[in-house]
N, C-alpha and C positions, 0 to 999 in steps of 0.2 A: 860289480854293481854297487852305487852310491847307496848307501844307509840312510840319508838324510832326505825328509820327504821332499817332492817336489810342491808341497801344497803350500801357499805363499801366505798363508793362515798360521800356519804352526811356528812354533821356537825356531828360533837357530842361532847356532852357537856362538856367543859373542855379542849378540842383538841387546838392546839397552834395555830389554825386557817389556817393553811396550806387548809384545806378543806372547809374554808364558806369564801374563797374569794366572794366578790364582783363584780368582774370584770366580762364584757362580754368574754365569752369565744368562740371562732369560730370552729366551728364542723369540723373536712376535715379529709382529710385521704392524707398524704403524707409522702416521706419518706423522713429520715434526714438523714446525717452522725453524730455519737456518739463518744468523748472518753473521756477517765478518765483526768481531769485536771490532767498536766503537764506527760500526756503517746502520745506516738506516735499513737500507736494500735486505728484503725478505724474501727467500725462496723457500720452497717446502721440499723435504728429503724422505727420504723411504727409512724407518730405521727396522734396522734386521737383529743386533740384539743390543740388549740393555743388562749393565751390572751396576751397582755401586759406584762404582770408581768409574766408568766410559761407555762408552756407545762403539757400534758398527753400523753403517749407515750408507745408502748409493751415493755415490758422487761422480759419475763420469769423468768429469774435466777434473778432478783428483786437487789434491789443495798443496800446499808446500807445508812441509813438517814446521812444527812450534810456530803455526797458523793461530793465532786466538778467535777462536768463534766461540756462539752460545745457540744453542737449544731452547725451544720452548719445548718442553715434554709435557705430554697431556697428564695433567693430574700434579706434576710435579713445578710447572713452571719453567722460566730461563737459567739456564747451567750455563755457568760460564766453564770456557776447557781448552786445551790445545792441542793441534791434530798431532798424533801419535805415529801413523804410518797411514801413509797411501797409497794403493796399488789396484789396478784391474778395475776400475772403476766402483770401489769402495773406499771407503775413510774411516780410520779408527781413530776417537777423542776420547783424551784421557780427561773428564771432569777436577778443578780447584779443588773439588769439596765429594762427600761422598752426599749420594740421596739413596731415596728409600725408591728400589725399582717395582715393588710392589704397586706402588701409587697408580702407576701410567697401566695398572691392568683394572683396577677400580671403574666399575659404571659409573658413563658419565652424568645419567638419570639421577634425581635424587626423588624418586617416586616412594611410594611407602605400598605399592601394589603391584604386582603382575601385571605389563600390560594387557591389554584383552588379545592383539595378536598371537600372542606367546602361550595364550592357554589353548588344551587341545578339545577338540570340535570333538561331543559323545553323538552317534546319530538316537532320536527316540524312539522310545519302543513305542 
């Protein structure tokens, strides 16, 4: 029996490292706007996690490695970065620069209150 996982996520042996980063990575489900560095043309992608250093995000049609696109990520802006690996209709991009992935979990409200949905109903006595 082979040792080495079949899951097309994980390391393996020899790989340029694109896939055994190190970095914490944050699980969420949001969506981004996408386009091909230096194209106008916007589409919106599903991202599935977020690190410092790059995204995992759906892409069906799958993109070609050292692809330049950017990211708008909510809270953080446009990331510019180049597809790292794609497969199964997903795409991993490695970020130019590192950001702060806390950001894109930040409400997008700048309220200074509770809305009134969110407070819970007491019945009266």
């Amino acid at each position: 029996m082979d040792q080495l996982s079949n899951d097309p996520f994980s390391a393996i042996p020899g790989d340029d490292g694109a896939q055994s980063r190190n970095e914490a990575r944050d699980s969420l489900f949001l969506m981004a706007d996408f386009r091909v560095a230096g194209s106008s043309e916007i589409a919106q992608v599903r991202v599935r996690n977020l690190s410092a250093g790059g995204l995992m995000a759906e892409f069906p049609a799958g993109l070609d490695l050292g692809l330049r696109v950017e990211f708008d990520v909510r809270g953080v802006g446009w990331v510019p970065g180049k597809v790292a690996w794609s497969t199964a209709g997903r795409i991993g991009v490695a970020f130019d620069r590192p950001i702060d992935p806390m950001l894109a979990r930040k409400p997008v409200g700048h309220g200074t209150r509770t809305p009134v949905f969110v407070k819970p109903v007491f019945p009266r006595r």
